[in-house]
N, C-alpha and C positions, 0 to 999 in steps of 0.2 A: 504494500500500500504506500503508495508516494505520501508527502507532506504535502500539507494544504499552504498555500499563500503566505497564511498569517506563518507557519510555525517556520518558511526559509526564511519570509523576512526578519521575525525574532533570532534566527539561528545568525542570521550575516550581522544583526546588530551585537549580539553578543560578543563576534568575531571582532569588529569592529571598535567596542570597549574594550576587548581585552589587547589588543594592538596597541589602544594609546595609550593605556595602563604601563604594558609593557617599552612602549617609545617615552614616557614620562619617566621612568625608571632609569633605561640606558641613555637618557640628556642629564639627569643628575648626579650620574655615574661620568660619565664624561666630563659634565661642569667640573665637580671635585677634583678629576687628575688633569686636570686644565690649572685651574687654581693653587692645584700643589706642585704643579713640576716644575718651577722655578726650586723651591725647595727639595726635591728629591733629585734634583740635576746636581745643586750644590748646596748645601756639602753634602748629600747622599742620603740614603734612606738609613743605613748603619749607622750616622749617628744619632739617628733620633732613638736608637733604641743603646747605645754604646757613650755620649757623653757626659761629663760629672754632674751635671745639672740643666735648668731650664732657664734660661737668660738670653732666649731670641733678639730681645733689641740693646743689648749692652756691644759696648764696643769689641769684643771677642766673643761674640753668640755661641752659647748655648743650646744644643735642640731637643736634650732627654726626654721622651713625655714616657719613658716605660714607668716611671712612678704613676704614672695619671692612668694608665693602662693597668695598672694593678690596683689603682684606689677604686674603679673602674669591676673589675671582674669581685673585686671585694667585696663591695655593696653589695653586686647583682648576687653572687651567688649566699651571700648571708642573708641578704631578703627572701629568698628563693626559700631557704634551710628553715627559716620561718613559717613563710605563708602559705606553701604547699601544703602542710599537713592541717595547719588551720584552714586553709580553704577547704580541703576536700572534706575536712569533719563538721564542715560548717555545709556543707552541700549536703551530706548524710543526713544530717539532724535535719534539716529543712524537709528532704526527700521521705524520709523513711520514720522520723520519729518524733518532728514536731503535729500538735494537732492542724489542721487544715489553715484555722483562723490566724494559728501563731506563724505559720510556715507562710500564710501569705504578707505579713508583716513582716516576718526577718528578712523576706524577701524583696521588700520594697527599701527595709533599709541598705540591704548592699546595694541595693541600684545608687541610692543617693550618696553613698558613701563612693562608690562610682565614679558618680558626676560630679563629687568636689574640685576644685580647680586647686591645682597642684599646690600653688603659691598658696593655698589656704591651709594645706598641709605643712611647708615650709614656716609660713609664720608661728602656727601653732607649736611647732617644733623649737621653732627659734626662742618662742617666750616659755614655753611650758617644759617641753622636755629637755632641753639641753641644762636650762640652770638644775634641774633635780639630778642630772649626771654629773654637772659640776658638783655636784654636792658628795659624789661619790670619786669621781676619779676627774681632777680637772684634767684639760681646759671645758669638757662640756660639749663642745662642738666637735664633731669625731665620726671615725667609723662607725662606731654602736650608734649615734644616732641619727647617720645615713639610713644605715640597714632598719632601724626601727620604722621610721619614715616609710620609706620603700616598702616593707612590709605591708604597714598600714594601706599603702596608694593600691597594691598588688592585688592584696586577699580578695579584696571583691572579684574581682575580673575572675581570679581562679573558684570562687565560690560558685558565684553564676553560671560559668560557662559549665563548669562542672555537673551545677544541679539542673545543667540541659541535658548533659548529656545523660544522666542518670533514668531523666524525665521520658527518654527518648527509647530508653529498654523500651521491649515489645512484651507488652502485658502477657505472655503467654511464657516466656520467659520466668517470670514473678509467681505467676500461677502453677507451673511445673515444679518450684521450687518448694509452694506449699503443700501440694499436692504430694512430694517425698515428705516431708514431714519435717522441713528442716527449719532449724530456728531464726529468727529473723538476722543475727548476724550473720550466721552461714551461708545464708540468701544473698546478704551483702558483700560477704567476703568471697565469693564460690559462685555468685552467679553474677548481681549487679557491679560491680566494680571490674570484672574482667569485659563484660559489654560493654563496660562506656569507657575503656583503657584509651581507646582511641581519640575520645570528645577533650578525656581529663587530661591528655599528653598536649591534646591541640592548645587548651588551657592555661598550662604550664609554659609553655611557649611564647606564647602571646604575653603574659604575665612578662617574662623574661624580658621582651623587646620591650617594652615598657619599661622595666630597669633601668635597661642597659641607658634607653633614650633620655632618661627624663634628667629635665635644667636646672626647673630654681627652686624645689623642696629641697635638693641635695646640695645648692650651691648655700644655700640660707645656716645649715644645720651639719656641713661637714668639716668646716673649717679651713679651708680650700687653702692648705701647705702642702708644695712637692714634696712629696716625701714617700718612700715604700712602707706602709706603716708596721709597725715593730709590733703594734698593740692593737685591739678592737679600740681602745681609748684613743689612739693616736687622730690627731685632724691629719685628713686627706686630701688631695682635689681630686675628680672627675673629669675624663675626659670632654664632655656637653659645659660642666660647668669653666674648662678653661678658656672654651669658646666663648660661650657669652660673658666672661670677666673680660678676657684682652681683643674680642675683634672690635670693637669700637674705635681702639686707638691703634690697633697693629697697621704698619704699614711696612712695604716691600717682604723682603725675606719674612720678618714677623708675620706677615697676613699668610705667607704661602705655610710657613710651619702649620699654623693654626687650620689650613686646609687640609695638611699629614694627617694631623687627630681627626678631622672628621674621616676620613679613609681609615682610619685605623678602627672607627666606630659602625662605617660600614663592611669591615673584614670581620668584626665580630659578630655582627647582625645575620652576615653572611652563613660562619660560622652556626650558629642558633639555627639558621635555618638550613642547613644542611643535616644538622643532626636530628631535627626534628621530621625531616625527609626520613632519613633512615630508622628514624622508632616505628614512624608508621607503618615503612616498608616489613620491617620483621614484625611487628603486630599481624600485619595483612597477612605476610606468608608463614608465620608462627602457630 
């Protein structure tokens, strides 16, 4: 049976957005190593990950940003260590053990917790949680209160996407499970959670690029010193946030460095998603 009308012309429009999707992609990809390759021409891509420090516009520059790239994967994956298990126990409870009434309510709170605007995370971080870390291990502004932040911004996204995918078992699945006789966590553990493996990984991922990306909750509340940090206490910077601190005033060599880091944030993104290709792929054929 050929397709009707409407469903080539839907088929060629799809085709069509996903093409400038895809040409939106590789102009941004090419702007950045346009922008940076005055910098990677000289002094070279090896020292930004090999010299003593970060001092782009001093009279003997600087290009190290492998501390920003490790304050960087720091956050991201101690956020991660966090909110993954809070999110998916926060997905569970929603799906499987709140009553209807409460489960619709927890549920509109992660949305809003969601849609908070980052800077409103940062500030609250900057006035509430950092002086009570000061109180514990100064300076207050640090890793631990990166990751804490990022946590909080994360857990929804993984909560939600989560208790989609949960929502999305096929009732007959649920019903088999009762039907053996098994107890509701067995059900969870042994039927519901291995179904939605695939929704919860997309989840976790997504959560992740979010991390990695995000500006001024982290640039407010981590302290933004070059530094490799020694300690969860230690202040850090972030690759996003060294962007938005020096491109205002970077000029020449300075502006193109500051284009390396964003390359270096799309090689990580890259990363993220290449791995998250391959969970799916052994899910599928696992």
């Amino acid at each position: 049976m050929s397709p009707s009308r409407t469903e080539t012309s839907l088929l060629w429009l799809l085709r069509a957005l996903a093409a400038i999707a895809g040409a939106i992609t590789l102009l941004i990809v090419v702007f950045l190593l346009v922008e940076a390759w005055p910098a990677l021409r000289s002094p070279g891509f090896t020292h930004f990950l090999s010299d003593e420090a970060w001092f782009p516009s001093s009279s003997t520059p600087q290009f190290n940003i492998a501390p920003m790239v490790a304050g960087t994967v720091a956050a991201t994956l101690g956020a991660m260590l966090l909110a993954t298990p809070l999110g998916i126990a926060a997905a569970l409870f929603c799906r499987f053990y709140a009553p209807p009434a409460l489960a619709s309510g927890f549920r509109r709170l992660l949305e809003l917790l969601a849609g908070i605007p980052s800077v409103v995370y940062g500030f609250w971080g900057l006035v509430v949680l950092t002086p009570l870390i000061r109180q514990w291990a100064p300076p207050g502004q640090s890793l631990l209160a990166a990751v804490l932040i990022l946590s909080l911004m994360i857990l929804p996204t993984i909560a939600l996407l989560s208790e989609t995918a949960l929502r999305s078992i096929p009732r007959s699945y649920l019903q088999g499970a009762a039907a053996l006789g098994l107890s509701r966590w067995r059900t969870i553990s042994g039927v519901a959670l291995p179904a939605a493996r695939c929704g919860i990984a997309s989840a976790i991922m997504l959560a992740a690029g979010r991390a990695i990306g995000e500006t001024m909750a982290v640039l407010m509340v981590a302290g933004n010193i070059v530094q490799v940090p020694d300690s969860i206490f230690a202040p850090v910077r972030t690759l996003t946030a060294n962007i938005a601190l020096e491109l205002g005033y970077a000029m020449g060599g300075h502006r193109a460095a500051l284009f390396v880091s964003g390359l270096m944030l799309l090689v990580l993104i890259v990363v993220l998603v290449t791995l998250s290709d391959w969970i799916m792929r052994e899910e599928i054929h696992g």
